[in-house]
MIBABA-201865 format. One line per 3 residues: for each residue y, x, z of C-alpha. Coordinates in pm, 1 decimal, padded with zeros to 6 digits, m for minus. Layout:
BEGIN
Y/X/Z | ...;
This chain:
BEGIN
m10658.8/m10686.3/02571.4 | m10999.3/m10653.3/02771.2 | m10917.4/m11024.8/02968.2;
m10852.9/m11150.1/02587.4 | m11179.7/m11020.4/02482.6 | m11407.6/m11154.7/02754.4;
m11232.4/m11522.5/02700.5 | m11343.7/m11526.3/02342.4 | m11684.7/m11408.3/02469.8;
m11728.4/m11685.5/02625.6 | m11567.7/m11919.2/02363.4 | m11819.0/m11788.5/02124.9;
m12100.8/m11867.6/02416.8 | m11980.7/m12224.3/02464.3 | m11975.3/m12263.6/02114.1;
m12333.2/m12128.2/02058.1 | m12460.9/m12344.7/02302.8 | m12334.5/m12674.5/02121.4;
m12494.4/m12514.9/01798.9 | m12147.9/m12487.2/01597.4 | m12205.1/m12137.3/01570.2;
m12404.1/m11869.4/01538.0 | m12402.6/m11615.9/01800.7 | m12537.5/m11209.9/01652.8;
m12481.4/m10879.4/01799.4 | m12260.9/m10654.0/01578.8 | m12516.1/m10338.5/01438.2;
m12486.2/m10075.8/01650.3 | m12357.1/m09762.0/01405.3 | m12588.4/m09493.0/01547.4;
m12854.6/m09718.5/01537.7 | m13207.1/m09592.6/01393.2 | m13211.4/m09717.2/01028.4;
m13558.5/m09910.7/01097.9 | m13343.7/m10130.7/01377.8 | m13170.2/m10338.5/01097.6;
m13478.7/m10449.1/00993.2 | m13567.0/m10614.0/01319.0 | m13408.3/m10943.4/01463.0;
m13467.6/m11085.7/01801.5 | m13422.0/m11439.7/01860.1 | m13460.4/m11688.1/02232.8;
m13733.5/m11910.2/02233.9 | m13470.1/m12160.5/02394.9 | m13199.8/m12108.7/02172.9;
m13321.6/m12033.6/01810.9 | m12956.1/m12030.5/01742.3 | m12919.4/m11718.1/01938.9;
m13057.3/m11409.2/01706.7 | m12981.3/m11052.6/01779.6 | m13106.5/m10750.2/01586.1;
m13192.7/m10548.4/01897.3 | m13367.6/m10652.8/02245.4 | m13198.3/m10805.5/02518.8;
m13141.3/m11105.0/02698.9 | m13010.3/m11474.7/02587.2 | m12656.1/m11494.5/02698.5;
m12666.2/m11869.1/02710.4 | m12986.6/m11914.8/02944.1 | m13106.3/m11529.6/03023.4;
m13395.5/m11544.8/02920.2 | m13547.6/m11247.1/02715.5 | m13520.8/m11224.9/02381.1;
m13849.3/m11203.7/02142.4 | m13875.0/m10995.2/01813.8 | m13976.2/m11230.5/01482.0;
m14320.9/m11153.4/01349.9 | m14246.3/m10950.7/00996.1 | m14416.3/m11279.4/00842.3;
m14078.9/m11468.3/00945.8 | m13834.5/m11261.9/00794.3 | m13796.3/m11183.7/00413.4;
m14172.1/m11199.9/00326.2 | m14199.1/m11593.3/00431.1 | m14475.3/m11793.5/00257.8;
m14370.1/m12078.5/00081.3 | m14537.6/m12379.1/m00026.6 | m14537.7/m12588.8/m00331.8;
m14413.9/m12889.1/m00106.7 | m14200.4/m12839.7/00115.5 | m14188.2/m13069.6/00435.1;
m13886.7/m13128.0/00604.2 | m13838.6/m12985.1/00962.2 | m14164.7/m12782.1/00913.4;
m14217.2/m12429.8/00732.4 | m14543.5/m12241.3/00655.8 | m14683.2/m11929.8/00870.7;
m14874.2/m11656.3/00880.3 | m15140.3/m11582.6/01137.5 | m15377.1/m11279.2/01167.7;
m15760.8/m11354.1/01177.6 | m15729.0/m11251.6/01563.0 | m15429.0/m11497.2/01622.1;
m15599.3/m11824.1/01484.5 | m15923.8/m11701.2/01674.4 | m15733.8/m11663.0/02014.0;
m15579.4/m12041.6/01958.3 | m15886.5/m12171.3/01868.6 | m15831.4/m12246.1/01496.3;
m16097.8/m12410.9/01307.4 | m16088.8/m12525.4/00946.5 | m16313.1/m12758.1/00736.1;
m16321.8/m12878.8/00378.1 | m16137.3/m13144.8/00189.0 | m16412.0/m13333.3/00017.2;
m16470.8/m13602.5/m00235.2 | m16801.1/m13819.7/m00166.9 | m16939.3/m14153.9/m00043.4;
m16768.1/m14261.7/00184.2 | m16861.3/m14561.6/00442.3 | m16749.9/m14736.0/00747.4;
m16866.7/m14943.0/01070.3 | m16621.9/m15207.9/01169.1 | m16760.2/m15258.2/01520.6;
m16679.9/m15610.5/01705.9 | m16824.1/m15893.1/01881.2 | m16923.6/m16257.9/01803.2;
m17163.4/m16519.6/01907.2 | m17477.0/m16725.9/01786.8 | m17340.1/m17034.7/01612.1;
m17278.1/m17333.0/01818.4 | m17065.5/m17546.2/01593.0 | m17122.1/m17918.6/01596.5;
m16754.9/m17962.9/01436.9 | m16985.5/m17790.2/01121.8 | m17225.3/m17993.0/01138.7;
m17121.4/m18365.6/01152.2 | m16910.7/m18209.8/00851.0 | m17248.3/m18123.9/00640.3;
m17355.0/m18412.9/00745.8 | m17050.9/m18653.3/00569.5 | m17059.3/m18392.4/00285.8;
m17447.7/m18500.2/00226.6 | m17393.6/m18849.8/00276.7 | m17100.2/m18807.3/00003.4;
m17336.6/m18634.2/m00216.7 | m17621.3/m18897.7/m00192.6 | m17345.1/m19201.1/m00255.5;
m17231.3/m18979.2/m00570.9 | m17580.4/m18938.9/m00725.2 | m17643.1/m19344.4/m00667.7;
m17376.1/m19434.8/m00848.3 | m17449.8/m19166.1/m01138.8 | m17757.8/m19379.2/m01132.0;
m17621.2/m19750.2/m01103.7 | m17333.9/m19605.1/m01420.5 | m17072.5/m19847.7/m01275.3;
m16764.2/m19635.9/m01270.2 | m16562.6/m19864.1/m00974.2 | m16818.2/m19699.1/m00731.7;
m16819.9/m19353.7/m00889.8 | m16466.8/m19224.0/m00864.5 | m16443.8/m19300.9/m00476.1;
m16757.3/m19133.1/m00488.0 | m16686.9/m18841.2/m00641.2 | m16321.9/m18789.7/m00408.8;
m16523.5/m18855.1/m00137.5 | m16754.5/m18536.0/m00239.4 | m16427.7/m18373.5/m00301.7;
m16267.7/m18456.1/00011.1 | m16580.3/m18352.9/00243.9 | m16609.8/m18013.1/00076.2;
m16278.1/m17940.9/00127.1 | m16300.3/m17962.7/00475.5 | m16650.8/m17761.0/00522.7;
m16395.0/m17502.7/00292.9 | m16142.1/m17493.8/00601.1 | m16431.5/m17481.2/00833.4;
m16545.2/m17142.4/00676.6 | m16842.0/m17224.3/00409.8 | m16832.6/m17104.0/00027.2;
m16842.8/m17285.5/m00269.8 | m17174.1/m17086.8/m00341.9 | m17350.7/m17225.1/00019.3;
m17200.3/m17538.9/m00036.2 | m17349.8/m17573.8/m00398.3 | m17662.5/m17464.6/m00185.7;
m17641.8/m17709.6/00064.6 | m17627.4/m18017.1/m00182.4 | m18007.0/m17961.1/m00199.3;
m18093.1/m17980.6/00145.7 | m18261.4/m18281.6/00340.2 | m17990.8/m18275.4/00618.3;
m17756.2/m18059.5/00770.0 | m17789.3/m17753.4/00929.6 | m17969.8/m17790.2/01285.2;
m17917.3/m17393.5/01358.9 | m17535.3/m17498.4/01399.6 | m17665.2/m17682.3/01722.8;
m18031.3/m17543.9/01863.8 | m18246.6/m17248.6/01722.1 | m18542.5/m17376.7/01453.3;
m18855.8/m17273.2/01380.3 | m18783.4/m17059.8/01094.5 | m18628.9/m16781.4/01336.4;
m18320.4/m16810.5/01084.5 | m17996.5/m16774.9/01319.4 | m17608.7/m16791.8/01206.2;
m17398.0/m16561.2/01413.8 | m17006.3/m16571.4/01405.4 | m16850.2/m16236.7/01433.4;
m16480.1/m16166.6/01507.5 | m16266.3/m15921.7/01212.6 | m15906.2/m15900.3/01289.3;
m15666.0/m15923.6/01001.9 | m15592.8/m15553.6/00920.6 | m15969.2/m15522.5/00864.1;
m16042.2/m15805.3/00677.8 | m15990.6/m15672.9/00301.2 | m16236.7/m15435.5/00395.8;
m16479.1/m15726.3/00457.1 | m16727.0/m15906.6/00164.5 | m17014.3/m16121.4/00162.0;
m17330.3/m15926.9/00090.9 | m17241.9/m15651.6/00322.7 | m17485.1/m15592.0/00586.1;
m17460.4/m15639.0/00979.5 | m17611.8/m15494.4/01300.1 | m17618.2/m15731.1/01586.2;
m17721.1/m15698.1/01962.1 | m17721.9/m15839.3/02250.3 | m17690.5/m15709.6/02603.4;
m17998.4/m15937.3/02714.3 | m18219.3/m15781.2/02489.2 | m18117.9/m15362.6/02498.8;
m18269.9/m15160.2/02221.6 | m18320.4/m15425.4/02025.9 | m18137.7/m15500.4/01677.5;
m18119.4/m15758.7/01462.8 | m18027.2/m15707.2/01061.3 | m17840.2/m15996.7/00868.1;
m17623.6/m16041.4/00578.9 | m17251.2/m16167.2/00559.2 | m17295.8/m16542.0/00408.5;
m16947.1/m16648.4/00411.0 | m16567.7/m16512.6/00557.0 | m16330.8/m16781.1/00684.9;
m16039.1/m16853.1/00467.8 | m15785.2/m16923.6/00718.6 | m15708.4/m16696.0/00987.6;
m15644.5/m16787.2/01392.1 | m15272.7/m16830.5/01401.5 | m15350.5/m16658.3/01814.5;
m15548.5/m16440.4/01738.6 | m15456.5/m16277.7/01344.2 | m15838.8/m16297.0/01325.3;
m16124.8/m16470.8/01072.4 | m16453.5/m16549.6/01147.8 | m16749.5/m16374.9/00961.9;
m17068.9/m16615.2/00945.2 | m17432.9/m16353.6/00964.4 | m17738.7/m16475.9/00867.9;
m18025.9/m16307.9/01029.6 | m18389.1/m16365.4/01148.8 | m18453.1/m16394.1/01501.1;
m18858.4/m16433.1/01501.0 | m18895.0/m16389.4/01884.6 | m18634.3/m16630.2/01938.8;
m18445.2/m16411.4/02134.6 | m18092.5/m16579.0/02070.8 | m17994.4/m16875.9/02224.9;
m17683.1/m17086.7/02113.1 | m17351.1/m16954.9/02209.0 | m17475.9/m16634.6/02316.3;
m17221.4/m16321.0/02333.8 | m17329.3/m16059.3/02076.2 | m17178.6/m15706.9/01934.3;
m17207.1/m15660.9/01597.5 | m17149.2/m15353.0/01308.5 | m17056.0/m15456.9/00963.1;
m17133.0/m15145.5/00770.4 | m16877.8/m15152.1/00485.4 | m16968.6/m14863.7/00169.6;
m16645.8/m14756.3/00017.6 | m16752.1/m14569.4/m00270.1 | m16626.3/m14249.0/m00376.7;
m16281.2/m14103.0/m00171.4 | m16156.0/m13795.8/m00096.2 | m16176.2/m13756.3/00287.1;
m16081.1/m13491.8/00574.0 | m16173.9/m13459.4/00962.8 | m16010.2/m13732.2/01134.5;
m15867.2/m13439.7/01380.3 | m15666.8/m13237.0/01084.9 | m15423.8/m13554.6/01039.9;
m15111.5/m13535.6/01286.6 | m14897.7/m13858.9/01305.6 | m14549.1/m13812.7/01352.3;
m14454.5/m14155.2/01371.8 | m14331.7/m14211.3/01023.5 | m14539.4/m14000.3/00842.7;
m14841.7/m13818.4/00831.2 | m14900.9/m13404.9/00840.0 | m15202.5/m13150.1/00842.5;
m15231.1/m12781.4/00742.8 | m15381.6/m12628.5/00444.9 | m15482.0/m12251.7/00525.2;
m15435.2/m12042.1/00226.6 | m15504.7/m11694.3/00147.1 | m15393.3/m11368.2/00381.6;
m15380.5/m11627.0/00693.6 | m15118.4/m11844.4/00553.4 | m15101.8/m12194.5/00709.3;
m14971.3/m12449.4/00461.1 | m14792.2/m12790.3/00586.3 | m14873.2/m13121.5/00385.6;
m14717.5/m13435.2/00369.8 | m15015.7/m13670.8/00290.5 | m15122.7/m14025.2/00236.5;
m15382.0/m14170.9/00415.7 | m15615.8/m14451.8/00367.2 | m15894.7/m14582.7/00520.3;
m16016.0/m14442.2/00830.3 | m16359.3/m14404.0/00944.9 | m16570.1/m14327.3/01248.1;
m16440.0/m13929.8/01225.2 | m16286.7/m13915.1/00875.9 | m15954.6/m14015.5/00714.5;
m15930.5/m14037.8/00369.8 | m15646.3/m13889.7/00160.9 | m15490.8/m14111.4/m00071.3;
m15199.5/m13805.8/m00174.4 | m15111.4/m13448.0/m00063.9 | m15435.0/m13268.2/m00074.1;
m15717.7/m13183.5/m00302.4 | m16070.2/m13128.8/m00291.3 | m16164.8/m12829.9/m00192.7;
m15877.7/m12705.4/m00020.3 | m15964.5/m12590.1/00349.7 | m15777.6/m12797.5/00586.7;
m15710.6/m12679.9/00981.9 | m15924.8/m12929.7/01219.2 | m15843.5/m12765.0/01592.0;
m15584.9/m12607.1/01672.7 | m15309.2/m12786.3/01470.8 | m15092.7/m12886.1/01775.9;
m15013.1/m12508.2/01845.3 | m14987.7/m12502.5/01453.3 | m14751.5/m12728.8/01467.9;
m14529.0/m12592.5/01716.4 | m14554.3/m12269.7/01572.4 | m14422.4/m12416.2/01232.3;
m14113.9/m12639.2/01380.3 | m14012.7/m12317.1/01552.2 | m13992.9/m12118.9/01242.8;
m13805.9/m12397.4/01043.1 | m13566.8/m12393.3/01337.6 | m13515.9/m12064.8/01300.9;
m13498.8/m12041.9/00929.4 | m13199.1/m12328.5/00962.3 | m13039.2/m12170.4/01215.9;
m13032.8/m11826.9/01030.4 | m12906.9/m12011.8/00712.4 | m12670.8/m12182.7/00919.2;
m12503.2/m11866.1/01034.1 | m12496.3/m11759.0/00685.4 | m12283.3/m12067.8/00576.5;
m12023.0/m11954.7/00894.2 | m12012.9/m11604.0/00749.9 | m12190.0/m11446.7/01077.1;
């Protein structure tokens, strides 16, 4: 009878170890009435509770007792997140991890798209202003002459040469602009006496919606440290680099000292403003690879998980799209021990209801 015993002992071992069941200690009768309150689990093993001390019989190591915040009186949120559950942590706990917390808050929100670029060197540009001028002058002639066999080629010819300064990058607006001037564009080839400069900046294509002309731009250049130069977006290419999933941005700023010479490497910040959002400390968000998490502390120490949607992210704020509201208090250090903390318990939590199901 005792050999039988000790081989389903270590059945019932084997078995726990694989997770198909649930290993507990029987109560023991003369037990202390307060002792089937308490339940000991191993921090290895969550599958291995007990409801008095000891040791893990699958890897020895020594059980722990489950914080009273773990048993019956578990906080529970309004949205659940699979694999995580919420906790409870004294005042003294979240001090000794280091837990900070920080508003959710609707306001202004803006951000620098940082990148690099150079001073416009683009001779393709301007033999193409200059056909597009020459196409305009032929039109007007022939307005003037009112013989219609020279004014349709004419007028495809306009058509034709502002279709390619389109490709090359230009808007309708500066090529309506352009139809005034007395020649093309000599800033495309050597700096002019105006101090006016074009600069081409780089934005890859997962930026680029956030991109508009009008918005303004820092530029500098290593040659010239401390100094900074303010322009305006004029134009965004239509068509991006097949190489490099990028479009060029074209700047047009004043360089009075005549600093910038043709070709010249430059960094640039377009400073985008995108309006009122709801935004959180960049640190609060967690990305689990297919979705994204933080932790909302609630009253009596409670720490909350959230699924959420993000959206745009800035310098050291992401903004929340769905999951959280303003004014909800968000943890912003100390969320990776949070997090652990929280898998645990929902491991343990499954594992308990698990043994439930097998009628442990």
């Amino acid at each position: 009878m005792n050999r039988r015993r000790r081989m389903l002992a270590v059945v019932l071992v084997a078995l726990a170890g694989l997770g198909v069941v649930t290993l507990r200690h029987a109560p023991h009768r003369g037990a202390a009435a307060h002792a089937t309150h308490d339940l000991y689990y191993c921090p290895m093993h969550p599958s291995y509770t007990s409801d008095k001390p000891g040791t893990c019989p699958i890897c020895s190591m020594t059980l722990v007792k489950r914080e009273p915040d773990q048993k019956g009186s578990d906080p529970k949120g309004s949205d659940p997140v699979t694999g995580y559950a919420p906790i409870r942590l004294t005042e003294g706990k979240q001090q000794l991890i280091g837990v900070k917390t920080a508003l959710a808050q609707r306001g202004p929100m803006t951000k620098t798209i940082r990148t690099v670029g150079t001073v416009a060197y683009d001779p393709a540009l301007y033999q193409a202003e200059a056909e597009y001028l020459q196409a305009v002058r032929a039109l007007a002639r022939a307005r003037e002459t009112a013989a219609p066999e020279t004014a349709a080629p004419a007028r495809a010819l306009v058509e034709s040469t502002r279709l390619r300064l389109q490709v090359l990058g230009l808007t309708p607006a500066l090529m309506d602009e352009m139809a005034g001037w007395d020649g093309p564009d000599r800033r495309l080839l050597v700096a002019d006496l105006t101090g006016r400069v074009w600069v081409y900046a780089t934005v890859y294509e997962s930026e680029l919606p956030l991109v508009a002309v009008g918005q303004a731009v820092t530029i500098e250049v290593p040659s010239a440290p401390g100094k900074a130069f303010e322009g305006r977006i004029r134009a965004v290419d239509p068509i991006l680099d097949a190489m490099t999933r990028s479009a060029r941005v074209r700047v047009e700023l004043t360089d009075p000292d005549g600093l910038l010479k043709p070709a010249m490497f430059v960094n640039a910040e377009i400073h985008v403003v995108l309006g009122d959002r709801l935004t959180v400390l960049a640190s609060a968000v967690m990305a689990t690879g297919t979705r994204h998490l933080l932790f909302v502390a609630k009253d009596d120490g409670v720490l909350e998980p959230r699924e959420v949607t993000v959206g745009v992210r800035a310098d050291d704020a992401v903004e929340i799209v769905h999951g959280v509201e303003a004014g909800e208090r968000v943890v912003v250090s100390g969320n990776f021990l949070i997090d652990s903390e929280s898998r645990l318990k929902a491991a343990l939590e499954g594992s308990a209801h698990e043994g439930h199901r097998h009628g442990s």
